[in-house]
C-alpha positions as CSV (number, residue, x, y, z in Angstrom):
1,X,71.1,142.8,-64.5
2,X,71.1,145.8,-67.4
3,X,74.3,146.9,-68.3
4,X,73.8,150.2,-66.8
5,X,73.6,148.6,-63.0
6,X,77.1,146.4,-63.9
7,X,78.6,149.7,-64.5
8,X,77.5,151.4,-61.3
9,X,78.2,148.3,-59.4
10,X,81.9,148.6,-61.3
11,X,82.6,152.5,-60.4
12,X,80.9,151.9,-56.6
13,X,83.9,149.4,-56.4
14,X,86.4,151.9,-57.3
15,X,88.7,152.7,-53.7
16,X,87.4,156.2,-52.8
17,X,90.0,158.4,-54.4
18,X,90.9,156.5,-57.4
19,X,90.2,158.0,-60.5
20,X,88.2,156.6,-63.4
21,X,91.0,155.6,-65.7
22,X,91.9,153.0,-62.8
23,X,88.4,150.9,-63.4
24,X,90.1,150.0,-66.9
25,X,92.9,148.0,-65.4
26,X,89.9,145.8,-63.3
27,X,87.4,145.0,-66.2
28,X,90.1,143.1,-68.9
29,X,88.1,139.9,-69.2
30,X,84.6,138.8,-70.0
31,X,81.9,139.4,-69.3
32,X,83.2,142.3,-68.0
33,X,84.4,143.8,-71.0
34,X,81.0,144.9,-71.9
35,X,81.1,146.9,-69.3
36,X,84.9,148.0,-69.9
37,X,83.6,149.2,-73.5
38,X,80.5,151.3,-72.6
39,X,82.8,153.1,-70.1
40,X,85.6,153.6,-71.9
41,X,83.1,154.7,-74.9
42,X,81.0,157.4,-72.7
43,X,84.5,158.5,-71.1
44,X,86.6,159.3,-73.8
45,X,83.0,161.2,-75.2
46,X,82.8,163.1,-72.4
47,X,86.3,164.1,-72.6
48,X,86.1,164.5,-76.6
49,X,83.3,166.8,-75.5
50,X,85.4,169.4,-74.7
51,X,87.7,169.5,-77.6
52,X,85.2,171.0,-79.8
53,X,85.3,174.0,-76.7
54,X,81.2,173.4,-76.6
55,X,80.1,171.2,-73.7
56,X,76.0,171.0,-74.0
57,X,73.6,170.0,-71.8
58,X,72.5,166.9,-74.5
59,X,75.8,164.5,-74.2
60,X,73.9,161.6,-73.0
61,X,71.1,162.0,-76.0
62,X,74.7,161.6,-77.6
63,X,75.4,158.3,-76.3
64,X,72.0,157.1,-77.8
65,X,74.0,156.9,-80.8
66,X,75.8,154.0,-79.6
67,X,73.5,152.9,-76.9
68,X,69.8,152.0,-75.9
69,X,69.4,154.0,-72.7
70,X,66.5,153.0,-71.0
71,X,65.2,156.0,-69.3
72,X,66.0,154.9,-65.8
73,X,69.7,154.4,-66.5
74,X,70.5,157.8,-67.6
75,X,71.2,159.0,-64.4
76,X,74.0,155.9,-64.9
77,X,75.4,157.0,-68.1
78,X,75.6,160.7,-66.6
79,X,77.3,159.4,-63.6
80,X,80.2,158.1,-66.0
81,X,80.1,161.1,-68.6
82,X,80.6,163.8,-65.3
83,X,83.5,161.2,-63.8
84,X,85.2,161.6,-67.0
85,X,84.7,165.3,-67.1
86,X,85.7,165.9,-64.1
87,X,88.4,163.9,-63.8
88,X,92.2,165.4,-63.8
89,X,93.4,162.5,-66.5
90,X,94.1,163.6,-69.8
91,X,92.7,161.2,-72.5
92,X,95.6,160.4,-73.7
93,X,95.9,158.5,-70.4
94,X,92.6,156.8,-70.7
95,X,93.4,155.9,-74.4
96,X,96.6,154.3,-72.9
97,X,94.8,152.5,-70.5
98,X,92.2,151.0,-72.8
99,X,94.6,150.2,-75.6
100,X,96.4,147.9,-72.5
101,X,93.1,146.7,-71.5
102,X,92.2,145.3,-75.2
103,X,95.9,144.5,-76.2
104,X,96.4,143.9,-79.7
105,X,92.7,142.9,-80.2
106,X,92.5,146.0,-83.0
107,X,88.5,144.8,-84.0
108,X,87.9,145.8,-80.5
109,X,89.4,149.0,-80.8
110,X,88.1,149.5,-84.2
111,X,84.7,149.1,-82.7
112,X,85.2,151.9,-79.8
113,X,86.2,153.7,-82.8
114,X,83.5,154.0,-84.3
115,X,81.2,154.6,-81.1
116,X,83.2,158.0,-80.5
117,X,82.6,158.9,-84.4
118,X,79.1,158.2,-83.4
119,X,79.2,160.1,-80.6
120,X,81.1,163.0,-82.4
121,X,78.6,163.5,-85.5
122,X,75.4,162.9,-82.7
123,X,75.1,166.8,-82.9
124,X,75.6,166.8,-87.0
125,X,79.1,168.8,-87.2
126,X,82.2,167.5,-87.4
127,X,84.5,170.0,-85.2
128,X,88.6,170.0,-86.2
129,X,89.5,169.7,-82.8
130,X,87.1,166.6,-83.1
131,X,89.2,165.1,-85.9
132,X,92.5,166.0,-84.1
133,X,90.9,164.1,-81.0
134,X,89.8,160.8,-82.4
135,X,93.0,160.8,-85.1
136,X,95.4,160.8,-81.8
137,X,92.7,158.0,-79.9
138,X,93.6,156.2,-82.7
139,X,97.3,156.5,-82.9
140,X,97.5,155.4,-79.1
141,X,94.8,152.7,-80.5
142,X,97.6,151.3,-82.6
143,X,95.2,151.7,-85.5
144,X,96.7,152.3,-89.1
145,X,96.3,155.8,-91.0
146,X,94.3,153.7,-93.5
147,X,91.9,151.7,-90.9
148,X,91.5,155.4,-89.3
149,X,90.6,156.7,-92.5
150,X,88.2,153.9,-93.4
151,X,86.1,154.8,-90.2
152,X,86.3,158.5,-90.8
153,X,84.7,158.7,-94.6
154,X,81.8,156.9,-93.3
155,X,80.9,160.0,-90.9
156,X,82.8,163.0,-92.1
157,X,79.9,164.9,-93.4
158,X,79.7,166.2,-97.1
159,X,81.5,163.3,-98.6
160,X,80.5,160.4,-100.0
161,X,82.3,157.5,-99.0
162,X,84.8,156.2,-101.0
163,X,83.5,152.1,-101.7
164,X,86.6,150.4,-101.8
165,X,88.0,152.8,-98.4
166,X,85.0,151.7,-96.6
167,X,85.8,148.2,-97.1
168,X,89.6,148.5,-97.0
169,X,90.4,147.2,-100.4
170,X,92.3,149.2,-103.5
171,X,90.6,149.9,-107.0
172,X,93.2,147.8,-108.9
173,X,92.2,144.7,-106.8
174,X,90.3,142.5,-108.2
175,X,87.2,141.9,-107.8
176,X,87.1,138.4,-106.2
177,X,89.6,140.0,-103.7
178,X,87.3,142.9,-102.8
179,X,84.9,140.0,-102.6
180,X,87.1,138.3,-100.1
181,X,87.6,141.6,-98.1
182,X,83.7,142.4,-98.0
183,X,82.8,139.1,-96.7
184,X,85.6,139.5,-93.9
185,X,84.3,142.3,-92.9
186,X,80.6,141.0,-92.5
187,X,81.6,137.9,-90.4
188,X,83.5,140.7,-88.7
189,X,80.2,142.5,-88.1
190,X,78.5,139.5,-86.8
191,X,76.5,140.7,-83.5
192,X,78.2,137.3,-82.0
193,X,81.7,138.0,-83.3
194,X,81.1,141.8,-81.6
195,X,79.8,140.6,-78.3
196,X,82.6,138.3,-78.4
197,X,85.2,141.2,-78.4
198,X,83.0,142.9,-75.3
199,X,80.6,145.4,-77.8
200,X,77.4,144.8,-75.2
201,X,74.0,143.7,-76.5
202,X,72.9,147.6,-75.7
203,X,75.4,149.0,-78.5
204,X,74.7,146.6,-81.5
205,X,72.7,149.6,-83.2
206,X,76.6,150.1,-84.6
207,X,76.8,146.8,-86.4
208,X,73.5,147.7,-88.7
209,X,74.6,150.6,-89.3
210,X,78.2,149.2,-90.4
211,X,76.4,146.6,-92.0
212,X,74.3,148.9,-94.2
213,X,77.5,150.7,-95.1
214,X,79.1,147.6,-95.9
215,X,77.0,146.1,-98.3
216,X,76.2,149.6,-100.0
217,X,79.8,149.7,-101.3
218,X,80.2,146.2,-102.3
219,X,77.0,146.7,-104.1
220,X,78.9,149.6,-105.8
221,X,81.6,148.1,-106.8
222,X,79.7,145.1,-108.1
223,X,77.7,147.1,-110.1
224,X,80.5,149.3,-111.5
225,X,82.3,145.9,-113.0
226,X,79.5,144.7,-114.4
């Protein structure tokens, strides 16, 4: 069963009525939680959609960002996006809701993160309304300024990426312990260890890119104390 049928089988289940922030409080273990992430990464999109005051008719070629959407299931990941659009919660409310359905597990939130900057550069600017948007998701999230930060200068286009903020390390550590931090951060980045925290199969495009980032810093850092 695609992941795309689990989450129509998920909102059909939904008491007519109800709005979408209330399928967060049903999906909380796995293998559910696959399908609690893709939602809750389309629906705060769709709502982050309208903070830049632009909402296009290309928001679920946006999602291909984070997910592979098989043709047929588009009219699936629509179905969430116009939910979310539509519907009369603020995200703020569904950023509540999702922190309470993750807890304190702040990889997994780090990893919705990252789909919304995904989502948010998918159309190559970077609005301030954008920035204002994922900077609050994130202080609901419980996520630190610098975790926040570390996601952000890997997307915020016209800077390069700071190599020791993309791996969360200082310049006056050493290098064994930037070596420590790197390495956490690639068992981190495992596809397992992200399925594990409910990042489905469809989404694990994000891990090669975070990968790829990843080892480009450490490489530069490396090769700067050498």
């Amino acid at each position: 069963m695609s992941l795309w049928t689990r989450i129509t089988e998920a909102l059909a289940a939904l008491a007519k009525g109800e709005g979408l922030s209330a399928v967060f409080d049903r999906l909380r273990a796995p293998p559910e939680r696959s399908v609690a992430f893709a939602i809750a990464v389309i629906a705060l999109g769709a709502k982050m959609a309208k903070a830049d005051g632009r909402v296009t008719r290309g928001e679920v070629a946006a999602f291909r960002q984070v997910f592979q959407i098989a043709r047929e299931d588009e009219a699936g990941a629509a179905r969430v996006f116009n939910l979310a659009r539509q519907d009369v919660a603020g995200f703020e409310e569904y950023a509540a809701r999702i922190k309470a359905m993750f807890g304190d597990d702040t990889s997994a939130l780090g990893d919705l993160m990252e789909g919304l900057f995904h989502i948010a550069m998918a159309d190559g600017n970077y609005h301030p309304r954008e920035d204002a948007f994922l900077e609050r998701v994130a202080q609901i999230f419980g996520l630190s300024a610098p975790e926040f930060q570390r996601l952000r200068c890997r997307f915020v286009p016209g800077t390069v990426p700071d190599p020791y903020q993309v791996l969360g390390a200082s310049p006056g550590d050493s290098l064994a312990e930037v070596q420590k931090r790197y390495r956490a951060l690639v068992r981190e980045t495992h596809p397992d260890r992200m399925m594990a925290r409910g990042v489905p199969t469809e989404a694990m495009r994000m891990a090669e890119k975070r990968m790829s980032a990843i080892n480009r810093a450490w490489e530069q850092i490396e090769a700067a104390q050498h």
